[in-house]
Residue frames relative to the residue before (quaternion, step in Angstrom):
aa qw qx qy qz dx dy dz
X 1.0000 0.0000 0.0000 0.0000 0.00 0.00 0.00
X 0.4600 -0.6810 0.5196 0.2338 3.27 -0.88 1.04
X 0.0998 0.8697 -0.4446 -0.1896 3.67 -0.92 0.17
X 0.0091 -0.9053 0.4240 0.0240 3.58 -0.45 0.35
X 0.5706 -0.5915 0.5417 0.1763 3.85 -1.25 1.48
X 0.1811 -0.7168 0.6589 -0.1388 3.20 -1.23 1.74
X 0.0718 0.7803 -0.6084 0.1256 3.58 -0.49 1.36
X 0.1810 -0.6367 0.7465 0.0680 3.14 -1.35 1.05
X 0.3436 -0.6203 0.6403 0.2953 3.56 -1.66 0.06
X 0.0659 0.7813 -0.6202 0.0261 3.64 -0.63 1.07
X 0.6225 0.5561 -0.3959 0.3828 3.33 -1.77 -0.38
X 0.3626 0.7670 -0.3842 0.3641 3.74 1.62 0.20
X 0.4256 0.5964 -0.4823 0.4802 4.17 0.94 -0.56
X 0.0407 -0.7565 0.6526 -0.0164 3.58 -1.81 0.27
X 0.8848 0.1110 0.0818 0.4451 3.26 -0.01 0.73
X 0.7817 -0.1709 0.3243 0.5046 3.14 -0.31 -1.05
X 0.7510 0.1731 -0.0577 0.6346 3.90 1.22 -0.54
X 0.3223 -0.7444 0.5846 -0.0119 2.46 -1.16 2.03
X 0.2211 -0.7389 0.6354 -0.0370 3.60 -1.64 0.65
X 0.8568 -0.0732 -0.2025 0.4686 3.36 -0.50 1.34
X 0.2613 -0.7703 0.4869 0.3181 3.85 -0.49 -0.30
X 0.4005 -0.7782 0.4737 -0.0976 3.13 -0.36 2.12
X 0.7017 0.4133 -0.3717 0.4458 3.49 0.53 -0.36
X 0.7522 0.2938 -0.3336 0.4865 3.76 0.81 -1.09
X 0.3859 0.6669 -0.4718 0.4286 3.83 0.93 0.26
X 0.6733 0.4564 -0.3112 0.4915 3.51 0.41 -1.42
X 0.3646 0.8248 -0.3061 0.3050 3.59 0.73 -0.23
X 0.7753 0.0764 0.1796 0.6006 3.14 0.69 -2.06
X 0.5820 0.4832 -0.3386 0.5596 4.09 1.15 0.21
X 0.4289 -0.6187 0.6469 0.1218 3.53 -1.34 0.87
X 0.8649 -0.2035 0.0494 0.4563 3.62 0.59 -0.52
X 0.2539 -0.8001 0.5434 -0.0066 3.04 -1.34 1.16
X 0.2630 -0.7745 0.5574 0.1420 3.02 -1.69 0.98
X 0.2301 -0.8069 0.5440 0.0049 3.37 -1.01 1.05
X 0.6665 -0.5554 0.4186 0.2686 2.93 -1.45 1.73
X 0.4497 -0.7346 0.5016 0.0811 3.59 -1.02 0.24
X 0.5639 -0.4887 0.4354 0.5035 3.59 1.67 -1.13
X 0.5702 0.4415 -0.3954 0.5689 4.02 0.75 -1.11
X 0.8940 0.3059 -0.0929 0.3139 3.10 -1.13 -1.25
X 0.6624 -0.1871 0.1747 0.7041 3.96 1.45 -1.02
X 0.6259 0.4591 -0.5303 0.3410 3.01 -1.93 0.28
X 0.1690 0.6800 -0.6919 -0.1741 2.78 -1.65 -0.31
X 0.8769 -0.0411 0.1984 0.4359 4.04 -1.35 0.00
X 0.7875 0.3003 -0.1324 0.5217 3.15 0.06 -1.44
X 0.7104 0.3816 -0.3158 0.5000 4.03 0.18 -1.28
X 0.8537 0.2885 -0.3335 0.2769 3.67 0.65 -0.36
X 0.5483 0.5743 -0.3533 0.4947 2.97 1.17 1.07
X 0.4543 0.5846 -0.4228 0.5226 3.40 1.88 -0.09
X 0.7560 0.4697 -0.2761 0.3627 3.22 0.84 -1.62
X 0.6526 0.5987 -0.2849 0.3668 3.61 0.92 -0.22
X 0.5416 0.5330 -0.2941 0.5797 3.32 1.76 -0.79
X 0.5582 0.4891 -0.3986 0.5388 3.77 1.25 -1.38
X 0.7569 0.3988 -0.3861 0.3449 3.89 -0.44 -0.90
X 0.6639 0.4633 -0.3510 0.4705 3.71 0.91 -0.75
X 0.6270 0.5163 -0.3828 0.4403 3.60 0.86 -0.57
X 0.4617 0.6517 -0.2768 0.5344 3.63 1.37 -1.27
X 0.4566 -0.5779 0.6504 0.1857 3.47 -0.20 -1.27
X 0.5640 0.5831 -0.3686 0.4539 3.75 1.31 -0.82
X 0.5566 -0.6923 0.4153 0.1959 3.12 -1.54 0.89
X 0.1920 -0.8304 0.4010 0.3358 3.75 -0.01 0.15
X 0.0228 0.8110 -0.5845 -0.0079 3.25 -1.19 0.34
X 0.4967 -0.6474 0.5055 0.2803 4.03 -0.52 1.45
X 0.0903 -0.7491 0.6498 -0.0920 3.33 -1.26 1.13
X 0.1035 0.8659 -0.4789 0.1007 3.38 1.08 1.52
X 0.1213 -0.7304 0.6678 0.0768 3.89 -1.01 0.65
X 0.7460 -0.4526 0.3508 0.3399 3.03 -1.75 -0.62
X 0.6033 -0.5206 0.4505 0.4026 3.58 -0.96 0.94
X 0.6361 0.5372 -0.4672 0.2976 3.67 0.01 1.05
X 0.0884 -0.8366 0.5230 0.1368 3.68 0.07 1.70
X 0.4634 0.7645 -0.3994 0.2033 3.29 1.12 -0.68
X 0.6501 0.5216 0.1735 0.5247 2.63 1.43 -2.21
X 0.1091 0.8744 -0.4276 -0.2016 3.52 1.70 -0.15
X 0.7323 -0.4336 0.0892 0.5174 3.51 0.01 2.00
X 0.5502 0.4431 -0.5791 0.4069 4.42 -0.16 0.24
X 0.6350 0.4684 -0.5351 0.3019 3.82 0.25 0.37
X 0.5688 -0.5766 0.4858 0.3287 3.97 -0.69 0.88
X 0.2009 0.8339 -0.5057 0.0926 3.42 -0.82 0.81
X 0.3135 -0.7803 0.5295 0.1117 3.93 0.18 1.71
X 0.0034 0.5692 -0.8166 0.0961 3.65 -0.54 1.26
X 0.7031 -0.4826 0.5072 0.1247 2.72 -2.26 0.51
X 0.6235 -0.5208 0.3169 0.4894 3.86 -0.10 0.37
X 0.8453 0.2974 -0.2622 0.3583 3.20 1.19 -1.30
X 0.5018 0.5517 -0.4666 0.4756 3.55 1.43 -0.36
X 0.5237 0.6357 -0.4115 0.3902 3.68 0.86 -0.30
X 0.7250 0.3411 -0.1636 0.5755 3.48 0.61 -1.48
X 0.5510 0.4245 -0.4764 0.5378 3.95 0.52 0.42
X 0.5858 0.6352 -0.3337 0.3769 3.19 0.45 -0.75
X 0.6724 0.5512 -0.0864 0.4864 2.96 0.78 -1.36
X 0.7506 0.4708 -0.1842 0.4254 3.64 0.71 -1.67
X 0.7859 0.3283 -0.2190 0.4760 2.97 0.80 -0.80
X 0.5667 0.4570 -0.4548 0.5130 4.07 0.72 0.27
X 0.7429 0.1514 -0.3494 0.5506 3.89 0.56 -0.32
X 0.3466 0.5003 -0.6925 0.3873 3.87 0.33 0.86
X 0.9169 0.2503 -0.2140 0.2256 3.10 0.33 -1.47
X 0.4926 0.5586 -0.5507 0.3769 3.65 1.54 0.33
X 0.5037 0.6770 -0.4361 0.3127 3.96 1.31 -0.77
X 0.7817 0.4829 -0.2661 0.2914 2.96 0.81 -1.96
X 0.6052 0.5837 -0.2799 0.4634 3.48 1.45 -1.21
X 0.5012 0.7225 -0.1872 0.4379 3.56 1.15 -0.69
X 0.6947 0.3440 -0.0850 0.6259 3.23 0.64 -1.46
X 0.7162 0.4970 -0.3294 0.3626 3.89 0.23 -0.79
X 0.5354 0.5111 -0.2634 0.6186 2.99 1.49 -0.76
X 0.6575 -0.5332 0.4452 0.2921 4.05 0.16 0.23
X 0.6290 0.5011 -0.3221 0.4994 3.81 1.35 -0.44
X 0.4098 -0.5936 0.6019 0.3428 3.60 -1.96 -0.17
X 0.3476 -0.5828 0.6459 0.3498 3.25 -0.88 0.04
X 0.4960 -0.6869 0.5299 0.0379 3.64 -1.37 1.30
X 0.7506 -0.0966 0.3151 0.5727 3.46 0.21 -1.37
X 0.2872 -0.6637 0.6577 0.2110 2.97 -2.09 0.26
X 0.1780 0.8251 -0.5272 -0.0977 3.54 -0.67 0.13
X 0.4604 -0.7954 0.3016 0.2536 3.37 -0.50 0.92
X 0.5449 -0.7677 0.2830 0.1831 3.85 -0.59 0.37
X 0.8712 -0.0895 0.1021 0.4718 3.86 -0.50 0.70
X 0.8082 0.0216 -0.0982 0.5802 3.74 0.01 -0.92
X 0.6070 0.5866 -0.4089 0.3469 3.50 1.00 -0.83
X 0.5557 0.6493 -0.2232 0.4687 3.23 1.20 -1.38
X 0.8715 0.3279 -0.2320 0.2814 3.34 0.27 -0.72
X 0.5625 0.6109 -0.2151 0.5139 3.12 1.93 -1.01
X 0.7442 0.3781 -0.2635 0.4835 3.86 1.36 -0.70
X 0.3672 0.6483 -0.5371 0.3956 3.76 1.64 0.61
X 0.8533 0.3371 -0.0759 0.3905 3.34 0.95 -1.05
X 0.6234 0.0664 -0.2890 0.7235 3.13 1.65 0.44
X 0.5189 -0.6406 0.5637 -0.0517 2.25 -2.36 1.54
X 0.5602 0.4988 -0.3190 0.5793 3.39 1.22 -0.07
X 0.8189 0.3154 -0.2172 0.4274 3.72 0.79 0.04
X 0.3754 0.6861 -0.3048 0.5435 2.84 2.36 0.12
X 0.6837 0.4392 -0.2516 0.5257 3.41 1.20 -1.43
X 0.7408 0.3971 -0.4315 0.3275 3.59 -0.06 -0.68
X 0.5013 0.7061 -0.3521 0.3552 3.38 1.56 -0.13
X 0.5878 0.6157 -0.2246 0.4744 2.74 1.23 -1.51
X 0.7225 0.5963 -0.2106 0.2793 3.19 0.61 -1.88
X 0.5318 0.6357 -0.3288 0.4527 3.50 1.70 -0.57
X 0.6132 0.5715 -0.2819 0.4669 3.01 0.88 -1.90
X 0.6630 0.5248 -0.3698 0.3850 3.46 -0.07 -1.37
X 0.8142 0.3451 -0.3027 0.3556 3.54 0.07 -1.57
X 0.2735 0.7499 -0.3336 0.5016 3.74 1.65 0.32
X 0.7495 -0.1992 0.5049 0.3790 2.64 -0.57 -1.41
X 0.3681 -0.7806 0.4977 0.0863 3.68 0.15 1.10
X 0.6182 0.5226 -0.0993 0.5787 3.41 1.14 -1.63
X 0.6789 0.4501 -0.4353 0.3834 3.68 -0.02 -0.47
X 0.3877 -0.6983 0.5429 0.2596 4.11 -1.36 0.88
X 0.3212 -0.6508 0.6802 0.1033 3.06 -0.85 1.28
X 0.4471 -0.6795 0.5817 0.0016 3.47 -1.46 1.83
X 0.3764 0.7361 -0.5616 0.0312 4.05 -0.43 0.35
X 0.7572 -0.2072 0.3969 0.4756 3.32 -1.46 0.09
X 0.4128 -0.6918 0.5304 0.2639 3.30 -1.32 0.73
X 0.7906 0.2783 -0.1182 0.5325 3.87 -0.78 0.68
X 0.4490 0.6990 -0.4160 0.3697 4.00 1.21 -0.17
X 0.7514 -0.2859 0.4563 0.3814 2.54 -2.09 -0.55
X 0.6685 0.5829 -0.2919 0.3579 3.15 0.96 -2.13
X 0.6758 0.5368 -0.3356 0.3775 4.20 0.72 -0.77
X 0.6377 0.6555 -0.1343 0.3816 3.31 1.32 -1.16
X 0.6339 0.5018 -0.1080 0.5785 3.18 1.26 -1.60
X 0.8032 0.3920 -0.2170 0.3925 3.71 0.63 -1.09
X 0.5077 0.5751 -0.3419 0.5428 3.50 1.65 -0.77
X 0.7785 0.3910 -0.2186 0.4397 3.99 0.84 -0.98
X 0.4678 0.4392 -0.3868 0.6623 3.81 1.92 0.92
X 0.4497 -0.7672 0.3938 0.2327 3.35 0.61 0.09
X 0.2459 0.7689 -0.4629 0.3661 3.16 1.09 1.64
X 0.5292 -0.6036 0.4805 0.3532 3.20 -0.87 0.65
X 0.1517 -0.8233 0.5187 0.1735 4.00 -0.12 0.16
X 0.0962 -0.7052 0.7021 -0.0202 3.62 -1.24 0.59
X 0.2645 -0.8240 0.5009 -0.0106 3.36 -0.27 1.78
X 0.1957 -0.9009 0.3863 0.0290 3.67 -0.03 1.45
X 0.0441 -0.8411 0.5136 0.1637 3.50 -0.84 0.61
X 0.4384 -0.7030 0.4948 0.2624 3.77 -0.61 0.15
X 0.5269 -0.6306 0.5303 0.2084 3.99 -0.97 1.53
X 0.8437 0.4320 0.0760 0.3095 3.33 0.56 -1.80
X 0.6542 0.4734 -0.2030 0.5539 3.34 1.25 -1.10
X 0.4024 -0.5988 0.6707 0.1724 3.71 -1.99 0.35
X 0.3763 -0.7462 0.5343 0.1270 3.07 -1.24 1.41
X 0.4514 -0.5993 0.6329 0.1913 3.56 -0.98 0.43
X 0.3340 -0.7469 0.4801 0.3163 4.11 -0.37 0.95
X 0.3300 0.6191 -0.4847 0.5224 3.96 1.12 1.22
X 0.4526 -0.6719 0.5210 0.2688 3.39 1.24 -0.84
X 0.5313 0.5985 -0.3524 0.4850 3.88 1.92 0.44
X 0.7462 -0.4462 0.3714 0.3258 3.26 -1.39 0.06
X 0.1282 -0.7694 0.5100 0.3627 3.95 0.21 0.04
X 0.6202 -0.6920 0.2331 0.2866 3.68 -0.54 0.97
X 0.2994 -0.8469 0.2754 0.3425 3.28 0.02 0.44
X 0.3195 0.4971 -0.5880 0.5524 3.71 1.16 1.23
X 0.6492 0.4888 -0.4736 0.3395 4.02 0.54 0.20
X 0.3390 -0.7609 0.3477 0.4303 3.57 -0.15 0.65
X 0.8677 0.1809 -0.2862 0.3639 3.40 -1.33 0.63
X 0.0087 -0.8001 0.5246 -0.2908 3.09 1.28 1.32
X 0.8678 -0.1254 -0.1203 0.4655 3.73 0.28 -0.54
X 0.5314 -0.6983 0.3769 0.2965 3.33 -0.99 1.00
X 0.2875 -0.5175 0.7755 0.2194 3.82 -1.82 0.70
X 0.7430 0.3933 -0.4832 0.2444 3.63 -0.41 -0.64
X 0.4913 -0.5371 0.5757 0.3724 3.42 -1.15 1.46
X 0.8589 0.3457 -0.2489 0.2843 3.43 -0.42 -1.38
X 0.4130 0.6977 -0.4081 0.4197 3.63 1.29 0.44
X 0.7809 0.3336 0.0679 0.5238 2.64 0.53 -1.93
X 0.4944 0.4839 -0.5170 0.5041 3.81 1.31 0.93
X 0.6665 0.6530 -0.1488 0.3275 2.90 1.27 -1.14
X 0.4457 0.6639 -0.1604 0.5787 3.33 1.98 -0.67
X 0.6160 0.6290 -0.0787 0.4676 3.11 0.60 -1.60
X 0.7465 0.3072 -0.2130 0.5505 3.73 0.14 -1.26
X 0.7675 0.4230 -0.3552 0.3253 3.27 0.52 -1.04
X 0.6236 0.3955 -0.4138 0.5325 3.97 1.02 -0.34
X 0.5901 0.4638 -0.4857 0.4480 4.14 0.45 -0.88
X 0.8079 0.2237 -0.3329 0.4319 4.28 0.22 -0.95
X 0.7835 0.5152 -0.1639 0.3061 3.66 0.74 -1.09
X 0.2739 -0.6987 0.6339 0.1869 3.59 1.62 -0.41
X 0.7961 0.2890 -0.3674 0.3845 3.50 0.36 1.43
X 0.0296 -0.8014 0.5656 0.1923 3.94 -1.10 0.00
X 0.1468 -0.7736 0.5182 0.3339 3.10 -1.45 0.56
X 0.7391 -0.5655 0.2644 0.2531 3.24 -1.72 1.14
X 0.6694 -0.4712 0.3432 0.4606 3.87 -0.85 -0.03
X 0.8140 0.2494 -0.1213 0.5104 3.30 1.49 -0.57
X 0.7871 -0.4503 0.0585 0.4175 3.27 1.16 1.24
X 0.5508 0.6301 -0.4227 0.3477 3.63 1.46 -0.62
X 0.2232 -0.7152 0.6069 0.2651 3.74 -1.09 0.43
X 0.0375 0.8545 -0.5168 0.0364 3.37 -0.62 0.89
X 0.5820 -0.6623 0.4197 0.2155 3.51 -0.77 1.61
X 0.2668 0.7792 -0.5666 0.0250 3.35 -0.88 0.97
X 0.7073 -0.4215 0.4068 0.3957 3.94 -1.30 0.03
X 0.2226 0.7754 -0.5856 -0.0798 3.84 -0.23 -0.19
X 0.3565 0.6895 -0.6233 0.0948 3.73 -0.60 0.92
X 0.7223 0.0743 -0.4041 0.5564 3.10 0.71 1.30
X 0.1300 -0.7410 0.6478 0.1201 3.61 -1.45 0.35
X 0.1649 -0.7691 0.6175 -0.0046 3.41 -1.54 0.77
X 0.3728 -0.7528 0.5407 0.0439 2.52 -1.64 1.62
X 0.2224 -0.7166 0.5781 0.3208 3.78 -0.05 -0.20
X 0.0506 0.8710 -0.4703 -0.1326 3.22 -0.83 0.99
X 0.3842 0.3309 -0.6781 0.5321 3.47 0.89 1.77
X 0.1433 0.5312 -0.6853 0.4771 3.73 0.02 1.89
X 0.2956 -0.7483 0.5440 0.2381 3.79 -0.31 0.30
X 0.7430 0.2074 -0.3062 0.5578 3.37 1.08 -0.39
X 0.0543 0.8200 -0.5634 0.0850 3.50 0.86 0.89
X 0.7424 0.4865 -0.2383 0.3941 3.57 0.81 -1.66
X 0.7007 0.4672 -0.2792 0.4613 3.56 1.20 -0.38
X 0.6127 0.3986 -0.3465 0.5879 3.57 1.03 -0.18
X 0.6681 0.4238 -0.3906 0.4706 3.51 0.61 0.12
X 0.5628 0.5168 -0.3822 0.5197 3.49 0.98 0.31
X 0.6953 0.5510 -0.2042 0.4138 3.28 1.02 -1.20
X 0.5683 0.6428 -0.2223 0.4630 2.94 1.29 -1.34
X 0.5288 0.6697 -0.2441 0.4607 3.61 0.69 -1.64
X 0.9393 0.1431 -0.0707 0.3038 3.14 -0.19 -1.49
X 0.3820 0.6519 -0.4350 0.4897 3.58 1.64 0.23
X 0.5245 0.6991 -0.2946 0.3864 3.57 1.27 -1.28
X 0.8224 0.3829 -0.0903 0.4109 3.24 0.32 -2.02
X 0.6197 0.4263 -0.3356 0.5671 3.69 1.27 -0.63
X 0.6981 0.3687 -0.3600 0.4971 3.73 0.82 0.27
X 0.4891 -0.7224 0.3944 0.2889 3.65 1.32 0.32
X 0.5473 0.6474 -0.3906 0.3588 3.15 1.12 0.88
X 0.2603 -0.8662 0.3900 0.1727 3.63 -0.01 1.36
X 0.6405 -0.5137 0.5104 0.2555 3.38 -1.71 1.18
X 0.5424 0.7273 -0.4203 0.0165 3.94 -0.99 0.11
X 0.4554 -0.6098 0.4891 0.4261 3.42 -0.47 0.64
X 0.6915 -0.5819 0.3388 0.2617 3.18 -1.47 0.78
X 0.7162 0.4180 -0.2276 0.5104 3.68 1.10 -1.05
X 0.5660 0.5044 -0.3533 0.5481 3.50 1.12 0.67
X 0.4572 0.6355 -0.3887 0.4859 3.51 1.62 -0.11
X 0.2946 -0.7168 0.6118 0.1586 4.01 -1.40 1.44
X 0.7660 0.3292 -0.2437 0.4955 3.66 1.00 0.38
X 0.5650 -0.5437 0.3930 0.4804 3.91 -1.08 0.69
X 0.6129 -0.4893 0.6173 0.0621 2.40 -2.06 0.00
């Protein structure tokens, strides 16, 4: 039986305004990535969402971005190497530390929206990422873009790596994210975006927005869950899985590498 690691990004609400719906998600996802504060969250939501995932079973894993709520982390932003690697240190210190107080481990790290995308394609900002993670927590699985920079850089820090693919989003025939100022950047159609899904979880491939099929890693997939139909495509999703014999698991619960 094949098996493979569903991740949604949750813990995204702030304050007063809430953003996706995190509790009936945690439901049908093995692991989950939580806002940090920069980009969303705040104190209180990221500590609900951690008690929700530990109650859930779902693995947890820090989903730090760039100090921009305004911008809720998809605007490009050129820090310095070192405001970069603080950046970093100090959003998965504090989902671990909160993490761990709370009775749980922290899982993984995976970085967020612009950060995420800007360190697929550079490797010099992949590493210093990495380089955070590492001085963390050596042991923790560093999340990237399947086929990137972000896998390359983190595999050459000696991280364990977990090559990501995306339920919802269009590929670029490079094998990137298509931006999401392009229109139909991410998909609404359940049955699209199942279809996507089967074809990277059995085939170890996607095809691009413009027809290219292009060979990739899938041992984890992501749902976004400020997607409005996040909670339905994660149901759908789910069960397309199991009627294709393909099992649901967080990665650190996997009996074989990676």
């Amino acid at each position: 039986m094949h098996t493979i690691d569903i991740n949604c990004d949750l813990g995204e609400s702030y304050g007063a305004y809430k953003i996706g719906n995190d509790l009936a998600i945690l439901k049908f996802i093995s692991s989950a990535n939580i806002a940090c504060g920069f980009h969303a969250g705040d104190p209180g939501v990221i500590r609900k969402t951690i008690e929700a995932a530990l109650n859930h079973n779902v693995a947890i894993g820090a989903h730090p971005g760039f100090p921009d709520i305004q911008g809720f982390g998809r605007r490009n932003m050129y820090l310095s190497d070192d405001e970069l690697f603080d950046t970093i240190l100090y959003q998965v210190s504090a989902l671990k530390g909160i993490t761990e107080a709370l009775g749980g481990k922290l899982q993984h790290v995976k970085p967020h929206g612009a950060m995420y995308n800007m360190a697929a394609k550079d490797y010099h900002m992949a590493k210093t990422i990495a380089r955070a993670v590492k001085k963390i927590d050596p042991s923790l699985f560093f999340y990237g873009l399947a086929n990137s920079q972000m896998i390359q850089a983190a595999k050459d820090e000696g991280l364990t790596t977990v090559s990501e693919t995306f339920a919802d989003r269009r590929y670029t025939k490079e094998g990137l994210l298509v931006p999401r100022s392009q229109p139909d950047a991410v998909i609404h159609d359940s049955n699209q975006c199942i279809q996507q899904v089967l074809t990277m979880a059995k085939d170890q491939k996607v095809i691009s927005a413009d027809g290219h099929e292009i060979t990739l890693k899938a041992d984890t997939i992501c749902l976004h869950g400020d997607n409005v139909q996040a909670l339905e495509l994660a149901k759908h999703i789910t069960e397309a899985l199991e009627k294709s014999d393909i099992h649901i698991s967080a990665i650190n619960n996997w009996s074989i590498g990676i």
